[in-house]
C-alpha positions in Angstrom: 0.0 0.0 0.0 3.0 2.4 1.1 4.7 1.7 -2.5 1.4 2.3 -4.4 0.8 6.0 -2.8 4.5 6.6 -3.6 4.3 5.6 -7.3 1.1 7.7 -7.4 2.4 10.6 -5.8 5.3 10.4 -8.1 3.0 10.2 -10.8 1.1 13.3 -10.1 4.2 15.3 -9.4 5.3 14.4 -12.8 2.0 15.6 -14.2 1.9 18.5 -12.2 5.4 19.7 -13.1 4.6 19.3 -16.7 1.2 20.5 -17.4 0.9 23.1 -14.7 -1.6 23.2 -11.5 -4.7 21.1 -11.8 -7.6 20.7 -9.6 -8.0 16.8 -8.0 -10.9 16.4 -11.2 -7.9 17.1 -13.9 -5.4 15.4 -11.9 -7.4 12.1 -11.6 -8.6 12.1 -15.0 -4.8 12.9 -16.1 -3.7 10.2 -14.2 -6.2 7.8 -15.6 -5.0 8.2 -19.0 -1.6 7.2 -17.8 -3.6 3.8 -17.1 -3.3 4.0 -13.8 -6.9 3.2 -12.6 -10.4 4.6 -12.7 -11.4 8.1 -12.7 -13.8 7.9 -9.4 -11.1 5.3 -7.8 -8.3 7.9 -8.2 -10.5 10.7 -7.5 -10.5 9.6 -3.8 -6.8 8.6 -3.4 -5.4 12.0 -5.0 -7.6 14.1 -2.2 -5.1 11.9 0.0 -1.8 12.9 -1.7 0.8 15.0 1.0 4.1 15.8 0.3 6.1 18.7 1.2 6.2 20.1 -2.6 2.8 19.2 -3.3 0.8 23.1 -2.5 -2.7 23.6 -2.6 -4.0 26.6 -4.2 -6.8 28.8 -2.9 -8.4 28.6 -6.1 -8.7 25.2 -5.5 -5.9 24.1 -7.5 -2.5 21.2 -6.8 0.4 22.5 -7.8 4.1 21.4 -7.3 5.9 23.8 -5.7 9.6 23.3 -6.9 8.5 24.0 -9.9 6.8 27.6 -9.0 8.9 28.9 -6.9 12.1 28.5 -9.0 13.6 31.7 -9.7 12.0 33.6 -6.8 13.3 35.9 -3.9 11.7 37.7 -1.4 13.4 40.0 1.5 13.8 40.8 4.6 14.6 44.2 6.8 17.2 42.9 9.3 16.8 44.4 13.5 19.5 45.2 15.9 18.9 42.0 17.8 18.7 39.6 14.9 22.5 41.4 13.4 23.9 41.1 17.0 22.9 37.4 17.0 23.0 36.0 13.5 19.9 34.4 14.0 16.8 35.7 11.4 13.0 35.5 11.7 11.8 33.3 8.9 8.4 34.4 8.5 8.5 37.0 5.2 10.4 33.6 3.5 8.3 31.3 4.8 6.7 31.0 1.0 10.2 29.8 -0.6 11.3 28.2 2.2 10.4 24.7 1.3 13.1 24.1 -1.3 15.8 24.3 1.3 17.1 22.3 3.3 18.2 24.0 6.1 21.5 22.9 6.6 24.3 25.8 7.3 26.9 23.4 5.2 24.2 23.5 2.2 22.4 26.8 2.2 24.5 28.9 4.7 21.7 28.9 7.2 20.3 26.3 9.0 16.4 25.9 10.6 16.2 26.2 15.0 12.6 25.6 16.7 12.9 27.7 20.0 11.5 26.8 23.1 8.4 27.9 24.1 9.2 30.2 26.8 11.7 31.6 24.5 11.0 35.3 24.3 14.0 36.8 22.5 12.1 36.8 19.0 8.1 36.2 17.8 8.7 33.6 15.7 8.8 30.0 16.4 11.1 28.3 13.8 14.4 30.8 12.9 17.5 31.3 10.8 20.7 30.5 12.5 23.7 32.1 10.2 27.3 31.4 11.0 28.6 33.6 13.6 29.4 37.0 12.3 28.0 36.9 9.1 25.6 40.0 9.7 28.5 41.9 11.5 28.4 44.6 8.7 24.9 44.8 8.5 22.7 48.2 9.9 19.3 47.5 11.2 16.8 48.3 8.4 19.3 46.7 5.4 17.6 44.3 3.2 18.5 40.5 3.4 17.0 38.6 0.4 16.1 34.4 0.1 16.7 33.3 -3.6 15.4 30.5 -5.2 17.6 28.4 -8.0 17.9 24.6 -9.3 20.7 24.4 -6.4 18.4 25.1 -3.9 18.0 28.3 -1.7 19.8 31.1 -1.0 20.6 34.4 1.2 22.0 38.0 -0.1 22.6 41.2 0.8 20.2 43.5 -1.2 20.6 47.2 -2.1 18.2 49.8 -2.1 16.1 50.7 -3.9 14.4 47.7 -4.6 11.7 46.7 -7.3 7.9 48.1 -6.5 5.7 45.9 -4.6 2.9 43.3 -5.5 -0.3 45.3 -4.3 -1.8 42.0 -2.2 -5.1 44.2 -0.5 -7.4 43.4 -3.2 -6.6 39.5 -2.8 -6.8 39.6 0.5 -10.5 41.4 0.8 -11.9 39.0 -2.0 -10.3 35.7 0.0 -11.4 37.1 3.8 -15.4 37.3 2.4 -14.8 34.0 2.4 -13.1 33.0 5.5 -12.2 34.4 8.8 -8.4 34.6 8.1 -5.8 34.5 4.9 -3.0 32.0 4.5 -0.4 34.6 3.7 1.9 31.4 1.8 -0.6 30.5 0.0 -1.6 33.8 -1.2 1.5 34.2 -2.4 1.7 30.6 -4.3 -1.7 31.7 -5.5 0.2 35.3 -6.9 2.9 33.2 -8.3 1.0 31.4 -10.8 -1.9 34.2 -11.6 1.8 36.4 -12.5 4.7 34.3 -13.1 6.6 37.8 -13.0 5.9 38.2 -9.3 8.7 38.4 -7.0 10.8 37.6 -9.6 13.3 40.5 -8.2 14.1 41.8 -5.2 11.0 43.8 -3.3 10.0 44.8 0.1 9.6 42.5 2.4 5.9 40.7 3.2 6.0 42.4 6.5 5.5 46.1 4.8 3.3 44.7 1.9 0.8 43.2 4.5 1.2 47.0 6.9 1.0 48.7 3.3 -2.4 46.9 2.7 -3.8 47.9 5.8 -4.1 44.1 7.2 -2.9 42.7 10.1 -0.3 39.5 10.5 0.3 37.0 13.0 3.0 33.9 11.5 1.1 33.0 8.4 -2.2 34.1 9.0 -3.6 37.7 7.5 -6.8 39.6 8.7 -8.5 42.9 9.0 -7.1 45.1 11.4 -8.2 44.3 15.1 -8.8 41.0 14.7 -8.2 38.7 17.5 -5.4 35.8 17.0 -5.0 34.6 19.9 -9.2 34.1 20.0 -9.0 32.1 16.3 -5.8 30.1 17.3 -8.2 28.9 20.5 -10.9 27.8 18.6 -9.2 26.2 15.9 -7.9 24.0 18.6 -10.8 23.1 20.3 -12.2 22.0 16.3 -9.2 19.9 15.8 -9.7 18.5 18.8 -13.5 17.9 19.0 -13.4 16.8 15.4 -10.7 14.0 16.6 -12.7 13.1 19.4 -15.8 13.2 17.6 -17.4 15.4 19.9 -19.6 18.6 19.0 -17.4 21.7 19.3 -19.1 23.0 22.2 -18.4 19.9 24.5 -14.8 19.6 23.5 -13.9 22.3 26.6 -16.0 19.7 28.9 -13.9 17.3 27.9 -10.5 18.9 27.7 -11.5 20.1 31.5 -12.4 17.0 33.1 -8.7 15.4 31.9 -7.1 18.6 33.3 -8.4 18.0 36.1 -7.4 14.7 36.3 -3.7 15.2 35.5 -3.7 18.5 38.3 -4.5 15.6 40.7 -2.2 13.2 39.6 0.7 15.5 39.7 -0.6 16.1 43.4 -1.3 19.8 42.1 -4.2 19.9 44.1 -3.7 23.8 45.5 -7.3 25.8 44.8 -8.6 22.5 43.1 -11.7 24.2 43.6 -11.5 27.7 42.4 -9.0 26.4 39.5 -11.7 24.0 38.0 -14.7 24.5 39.4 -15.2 28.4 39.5 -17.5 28.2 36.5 -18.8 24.2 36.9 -21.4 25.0 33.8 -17.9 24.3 32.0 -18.6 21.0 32.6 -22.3 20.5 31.7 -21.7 18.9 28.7 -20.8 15.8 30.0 -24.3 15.1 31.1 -24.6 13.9 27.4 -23.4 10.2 27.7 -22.1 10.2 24.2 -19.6 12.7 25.6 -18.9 11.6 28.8 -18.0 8.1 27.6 -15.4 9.8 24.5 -14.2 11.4 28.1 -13.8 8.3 30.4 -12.1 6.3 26.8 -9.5 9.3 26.7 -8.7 9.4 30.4 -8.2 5.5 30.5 -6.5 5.6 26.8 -4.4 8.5 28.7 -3.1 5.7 31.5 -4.6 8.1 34.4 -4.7 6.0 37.1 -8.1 5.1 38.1 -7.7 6.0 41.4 -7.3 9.6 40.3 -9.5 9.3 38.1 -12.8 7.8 40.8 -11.5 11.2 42.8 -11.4 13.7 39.8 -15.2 12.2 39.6 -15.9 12.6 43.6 -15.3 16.4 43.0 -17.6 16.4 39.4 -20.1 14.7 42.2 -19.8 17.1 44.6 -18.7 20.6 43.3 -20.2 20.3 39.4 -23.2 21.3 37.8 -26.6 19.3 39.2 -27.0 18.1 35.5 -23.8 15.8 35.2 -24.2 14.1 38.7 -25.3 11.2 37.0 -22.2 11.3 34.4 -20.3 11.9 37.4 -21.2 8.5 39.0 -21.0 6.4 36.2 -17.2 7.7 35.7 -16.8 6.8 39.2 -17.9 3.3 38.8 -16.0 2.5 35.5 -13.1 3.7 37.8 -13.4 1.8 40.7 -14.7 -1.3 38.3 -11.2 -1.3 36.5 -9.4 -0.9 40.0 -10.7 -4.6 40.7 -13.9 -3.8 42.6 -16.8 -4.3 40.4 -19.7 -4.6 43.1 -18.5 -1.4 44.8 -19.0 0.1 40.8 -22.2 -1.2 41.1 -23.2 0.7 43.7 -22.2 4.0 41.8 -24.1 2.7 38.8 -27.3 2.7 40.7 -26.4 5.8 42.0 -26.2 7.8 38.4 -29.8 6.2 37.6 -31.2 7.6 40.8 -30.2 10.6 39.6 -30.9 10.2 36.1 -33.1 7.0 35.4 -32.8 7.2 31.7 -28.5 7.9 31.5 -27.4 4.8 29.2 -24.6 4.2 30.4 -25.3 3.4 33.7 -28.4 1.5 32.1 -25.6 -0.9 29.8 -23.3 -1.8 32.6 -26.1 -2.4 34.8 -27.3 -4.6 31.7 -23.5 -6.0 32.3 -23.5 -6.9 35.6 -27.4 -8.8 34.9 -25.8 -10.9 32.4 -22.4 -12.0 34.3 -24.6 -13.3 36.7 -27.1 -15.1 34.0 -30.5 -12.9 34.7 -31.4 -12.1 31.0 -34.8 -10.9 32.3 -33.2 -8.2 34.0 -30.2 -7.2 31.6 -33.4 -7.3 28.3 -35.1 -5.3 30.9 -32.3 -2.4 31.5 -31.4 -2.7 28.1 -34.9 -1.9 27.0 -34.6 1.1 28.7 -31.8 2.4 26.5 -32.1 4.6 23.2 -31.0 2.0 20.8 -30.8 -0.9 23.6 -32.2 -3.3 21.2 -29.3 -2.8 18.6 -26.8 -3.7 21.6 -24.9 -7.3 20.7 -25.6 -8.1 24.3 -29.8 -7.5 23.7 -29.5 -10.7 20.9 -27.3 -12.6 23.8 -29.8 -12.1 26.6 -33.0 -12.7 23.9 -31.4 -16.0 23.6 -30.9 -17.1 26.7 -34.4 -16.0 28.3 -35.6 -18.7 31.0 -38.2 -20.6 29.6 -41.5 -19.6 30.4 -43.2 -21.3 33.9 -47.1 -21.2 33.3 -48.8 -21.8 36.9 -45.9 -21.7 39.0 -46.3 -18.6 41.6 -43.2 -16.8 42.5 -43.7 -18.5 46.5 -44.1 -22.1 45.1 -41.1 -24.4 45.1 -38.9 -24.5 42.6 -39.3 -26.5 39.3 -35.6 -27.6 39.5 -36.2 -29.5 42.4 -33.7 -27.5 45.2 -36.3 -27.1 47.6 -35.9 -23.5 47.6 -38.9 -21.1 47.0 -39.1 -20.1 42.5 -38.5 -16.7 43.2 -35.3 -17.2 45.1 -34.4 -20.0 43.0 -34.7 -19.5 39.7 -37.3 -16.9 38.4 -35.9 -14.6 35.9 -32.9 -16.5 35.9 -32.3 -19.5 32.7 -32.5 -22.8 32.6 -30.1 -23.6 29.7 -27.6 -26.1 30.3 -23.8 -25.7 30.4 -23.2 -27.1 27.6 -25.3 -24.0 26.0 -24.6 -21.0 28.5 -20.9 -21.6 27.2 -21.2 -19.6 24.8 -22.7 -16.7 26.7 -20.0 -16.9 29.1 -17.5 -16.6 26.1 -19.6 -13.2 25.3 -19.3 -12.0 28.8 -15.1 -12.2 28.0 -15.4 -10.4 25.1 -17.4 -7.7 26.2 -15.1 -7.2 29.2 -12.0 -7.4 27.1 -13.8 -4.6 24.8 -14.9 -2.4 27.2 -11.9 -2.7 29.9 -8.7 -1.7 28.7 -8.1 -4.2 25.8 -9.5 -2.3 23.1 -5.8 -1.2 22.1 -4.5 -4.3 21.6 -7.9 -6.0 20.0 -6.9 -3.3 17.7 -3.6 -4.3 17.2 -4.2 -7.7 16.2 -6.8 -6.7 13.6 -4.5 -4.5 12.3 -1.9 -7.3 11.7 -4.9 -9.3 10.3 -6.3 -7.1 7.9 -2.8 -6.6 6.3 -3.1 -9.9 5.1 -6.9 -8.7 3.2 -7.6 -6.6 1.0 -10.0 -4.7 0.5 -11.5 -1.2 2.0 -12.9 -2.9 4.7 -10.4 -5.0 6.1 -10.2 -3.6 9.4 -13.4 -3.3 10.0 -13.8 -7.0 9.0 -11.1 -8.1 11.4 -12.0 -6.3 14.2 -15.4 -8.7 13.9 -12.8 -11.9 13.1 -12.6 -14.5 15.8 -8.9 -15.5 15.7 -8.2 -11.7 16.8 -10.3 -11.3 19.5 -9.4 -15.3 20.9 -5.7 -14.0 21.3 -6.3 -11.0 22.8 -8.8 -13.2 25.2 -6.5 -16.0 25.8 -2.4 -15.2 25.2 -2.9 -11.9 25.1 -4.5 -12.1 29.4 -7.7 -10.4 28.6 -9.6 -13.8 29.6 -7.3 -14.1 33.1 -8.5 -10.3 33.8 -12.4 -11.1 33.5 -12.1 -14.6 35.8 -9.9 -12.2 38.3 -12.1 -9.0 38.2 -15.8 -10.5 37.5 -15.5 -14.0 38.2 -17.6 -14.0 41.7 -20.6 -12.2 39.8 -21.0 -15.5 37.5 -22.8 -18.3 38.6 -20.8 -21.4 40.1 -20.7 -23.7 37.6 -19.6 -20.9 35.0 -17.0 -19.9 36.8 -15.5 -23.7 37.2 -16.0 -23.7 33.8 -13.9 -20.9 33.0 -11.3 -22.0 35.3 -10.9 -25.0 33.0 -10.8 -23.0 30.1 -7.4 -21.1 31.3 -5.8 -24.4 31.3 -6.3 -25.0 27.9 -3.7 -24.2 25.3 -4.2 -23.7 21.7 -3.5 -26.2 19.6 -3.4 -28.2 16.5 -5.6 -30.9 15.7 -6.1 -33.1 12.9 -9.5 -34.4 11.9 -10.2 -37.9 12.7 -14.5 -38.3 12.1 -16.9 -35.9 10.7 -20.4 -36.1 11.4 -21.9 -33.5 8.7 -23.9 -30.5 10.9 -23.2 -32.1 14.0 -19.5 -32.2 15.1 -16.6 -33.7 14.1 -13.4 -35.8 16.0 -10.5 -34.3 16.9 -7.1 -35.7 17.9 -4.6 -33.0 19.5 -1.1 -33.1 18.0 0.2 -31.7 20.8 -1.4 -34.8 23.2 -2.8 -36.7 21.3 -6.2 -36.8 23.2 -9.5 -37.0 21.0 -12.2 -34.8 21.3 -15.7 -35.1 20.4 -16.5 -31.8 19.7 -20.1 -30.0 18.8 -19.5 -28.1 15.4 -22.6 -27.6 12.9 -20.6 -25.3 10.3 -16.9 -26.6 10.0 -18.5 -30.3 10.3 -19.8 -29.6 6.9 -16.6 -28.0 5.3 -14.3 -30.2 6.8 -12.7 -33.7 5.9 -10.8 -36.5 7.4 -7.4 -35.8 7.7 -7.4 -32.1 7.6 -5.5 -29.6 9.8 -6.6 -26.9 11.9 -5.7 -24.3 14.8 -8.2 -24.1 17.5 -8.8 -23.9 20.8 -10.9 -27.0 21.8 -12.5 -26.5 25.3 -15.0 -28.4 27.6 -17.9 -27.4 27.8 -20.7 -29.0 30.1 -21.3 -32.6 28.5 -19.7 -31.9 25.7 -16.2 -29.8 24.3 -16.9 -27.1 21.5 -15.0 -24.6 19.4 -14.5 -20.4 20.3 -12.9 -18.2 18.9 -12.8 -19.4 15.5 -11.1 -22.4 13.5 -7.9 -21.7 10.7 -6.8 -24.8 8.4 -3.4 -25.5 8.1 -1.4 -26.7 5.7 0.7 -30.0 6.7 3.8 -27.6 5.9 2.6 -25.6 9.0 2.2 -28.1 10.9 6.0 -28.8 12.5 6.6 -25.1 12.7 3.9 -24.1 14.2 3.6 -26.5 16.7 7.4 -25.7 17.6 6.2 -22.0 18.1 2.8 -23.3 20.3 4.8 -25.1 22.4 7.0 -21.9 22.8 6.2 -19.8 25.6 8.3 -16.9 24.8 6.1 -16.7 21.4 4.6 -13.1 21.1 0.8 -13.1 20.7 1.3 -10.6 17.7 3.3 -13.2 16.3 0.9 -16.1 16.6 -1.6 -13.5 14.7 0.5 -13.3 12.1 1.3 -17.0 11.6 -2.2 -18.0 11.1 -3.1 -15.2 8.8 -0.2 -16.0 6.3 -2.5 -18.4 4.7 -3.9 -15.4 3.4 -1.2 -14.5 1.0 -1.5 -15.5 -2.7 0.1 -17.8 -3.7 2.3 -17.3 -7.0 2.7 -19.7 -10.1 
């Protein structure tokens, strides 16, 4: 994929060197003719080009910017402070500046960031010159950036100087359309509306901008008075709603509430209060629960530890607006659930629907908790409270494993199962499927823990690796939903030992046993040895050599005697089934990957990518 976006970006340079700028339309079709694909198809990958030389026009236009801005120069008026240290503010050549390097041995000048606190000049990023080499200079002499097939160039200009490009009239047209004016790209813009522009020596952007009665901050041009500082600010809080995908106005919320949390994990507690909670309305967006829960991901994905983070929510409790108490308890109890204490979580997730009895979040891990301890009646119940509850994976779980209906037998009789205890202690609302089923729901309570609690990242990782091996636009998405990936993550990956550690005292007895069994059990391969088409098949493990009866509806019909596969084949009640998917092997694979199996030291990533390389194409 990398080489193919580097032959194409290649491709388009080539184009855009020789024909001139073209708008993404032009460009794909122009690159279509080359035989490189379809029109719509390239239409979509050359909006992705980037590349230092590749420029965007305002007019809407790619252009490649070696190309333009040969032969250019544009000046600068030296100060007293930038002569007595050699060091120049680079923001009147920003525009040319891309065809240099920046290296003093190369261009006589080489590119320094300064630190933030640094004071001595306005700009960010400046011009180091060798020591001395403005010693003759007077404040207010010219210095000029030149533009050749050799690269980039400073000089010593003399006055007087060519007359200037008169920018106000570009600048009014472009701010009736925005809020601000990319001054480089105005200028790129100039360049190829008059190829004669800047062409010689003239006075420096600085005075062109003051001439046109605009003001400049870095790169950005506006009408006088306009506030910077103000547009900087809220271009932030876009970028950073839009990554969070957030609504602009609850990005703050957000942005407050991990503040807060990192004040008191640096133990910078001093006027907590008047620091964050002065104005608590800041916080009122996170009574919507799509918010609050970006919020709670991005502390967690931020490795605050959750005991901060159970007493950044103690003060959103007790000091925050009325209106986010029940956000405020539910962050509390995904904190203390992922410090180990899930019934104490419980507690704060009743809590937020006292407060709020419709807040969804509190109404899914409620619908949680119902299920780990096998009441479908009651997680269908909570669930049905939700906006969208039905659409929940967990709703088609729960639908399934309903109890089966009791007619005539009150909630004080004795049970049906015989336990002499009364129904309704026994077993009303609760199921009455056998092990052997409930399995597979306890298999779904993993994998929702493993999802929701801190092994999203490397779920991810593992369908990354997978999806490599697809193709397709929807690859990741498809291996996100592939067995094999979430099995590892489950199983060597730990995510399995965390749910029996954390929740295993919510499930019911036999589950639990159940699921200590299951950690003993290694992955494995196994050769077929029976098939009994849409019932199960036989399976003998390599690695033992034990046979297994296993319950198997789909493979049993795809499968043959004397095929390979990679599974993990666990008990399961009165019989032993199949999770977490089933991959064929070739009996080339078979040595090796037993050898890496039976390795300890074997990375889970690694054992991902083993089993996917069945995946590659095979070549004649």
């Amino acid at each position: 994929m990398i080489a193919d976006h580097d032959e194409l970006l290649d491709a388009a340079m080539g184009l855009l060197r020789e024909r001139g700028p073209l708008t993404d339309g032009d460009l794909a079709v122009a690159l279509a003719d080359t035989g490189r694909g379809y029109i719509n198809d390239l239409l979509g990958d050359v909006v992705d080009l980037d590349a230092p030389l590749l420029g965007y026009l305002p007019d809407g236009r790619n252009v490649a910017l070696d190309v333009l801005l040969a032969g250019r120069v544009l000046t600068h008026r030296l100060t007293a402070r930038e002569i007595s240290a050699d060091v120049v503010e680079m923001d009147d050549f920003g525009p040319l500046l891309l065809l240099g390097s920046g290296e003093p041995d190369v261009d006589g000048f080489e590119v320094a960031f300064l630190d933030d606190d640094a004071d001595t000049f306005a700009d960010e990023a400046v011009l180091v010159l060798p020591y001395g080499t403005l010693a003759q200079c007077s404040p207010g002499d010219l210095l000029a950036l030149s533009t050749s097939d050799s690269g980039v160039h400073l000089d010593f200009v003399a006055e007087p100087v060519a007359a200037a490009p008169d920018l106000a009239p570009r600048f009014t047209q472009r701010l009736t359309e925005s809020a601000v004016v990319d001054l480089e790209e105005e200028v790129w813009q100039l360049l190829v509306d008059d190829p004669a522009a800047f062409a010689v020596p003239t006075l420096p952007l600085a005075e062109i901008v003051e001439a046109a009665d605009f003001d400049r901050s870095g790169k950005l041009v506006a009408p006088r008075g306009f506030d910077f500082e103000e547009y900087r600010n809220d271009q932030l809080v876009r970028l950073y709603a839009d990554r969070l995908g957030v609504p602009v106005e609850a990005a703050p919320a957000v942005a407050l509430l991990i503040s807060l949390a990192v004040a008191l994990a640096e133990d910078d507690d001093e006027e907590i209060e008047e620091r964050f909670f002065g104005k608590p309305e800041l916080f009122a967006a996170l009574a919507d629960p799509a918010v609050v829960e970006v919020a709670v991901d991005e502390l967690f994905d931020a490795d605050v530890d959750p005991s901060v983070i159970l007493q950044a929510a103690q003060l959103l409790l007790v000091s925050g607006p009325r209106d986010v108490k029940a956000a405020a308890s539910w962050i509390a109890g995904r904190a203390t659930e992922r410090e180990g204490f899930p019934e104490q979580a419980e507690d704060h997730y009743h809590y937020a629907l006292a407060v709020d009895g419709a807040f969804d979040p509190a109404l899914f891990d409620l619908a949680r908790f119902a299920s780990d301890r096998g009441d479908a009646v009651r997680g269908l119940s909570l669930l049905n409270r939700m906006a969208g509850g039905d659409v929940e994976t967990l709703h088609a779980v729960l639908e399934h494993f309903q109890p089966t209906p009791r007619p005539g037998l009150g909630r004080n009789h004795p049970c049906w199962c015989g336990s002499g205890k009364k129904y309704k202690i026994c077993h009303l609302g609760k199921g009455d499927h056998p092990l052997s089923d409930r399995a597979a729901w306890l298999y779904q309570k993993a994998k929702l823990h493993a999802e929701e609690f801190g092994w999203r990242d490397q779920i991810l990782e593992f369908a990354e690796i997978r999806s490599e091996f697809w193709a397709g636009e929807a690859a990741l998405f498809e291996a996100l939903d592939d067995p094999l990936v979430a099995d590892v993550a489950l199983f060597e990956g730990g995510a399995f030992t965390d749910f029996v550690d954390s929740r295993g005292d919510l499930l019911p007895p036999d589950e639990l046993a159940l699921a200590r069994q299951w950690q003993e059990i290694d992955r494995s391969v196994h050769e077929v040895e029976e098939v009994r088409p849409g019932v199960g098949l036989t399976l003998r493990d390599l690695r033992t050599g034990d046979l297994h009866a296993i319950r198997e509806r789909t493979a049993s019909r795809q499968l043959h005697v004397g095929n390979l596969i990679c599974a993990r084949v666990v008990p399961a009640g009165d019989t032993w089934q199949i999770f977490g998917g089933i991959e064929p092997i070739a009996p080339a694979q078979r040595a090796p990957l037993l050898e890496r199996l039976d390795d300890e030291t074997t990375d889970p990533a690694d054992l991902v990518v083993i089993l996917s390389e069945r995946f590659v194409p095979v070549r004649g």
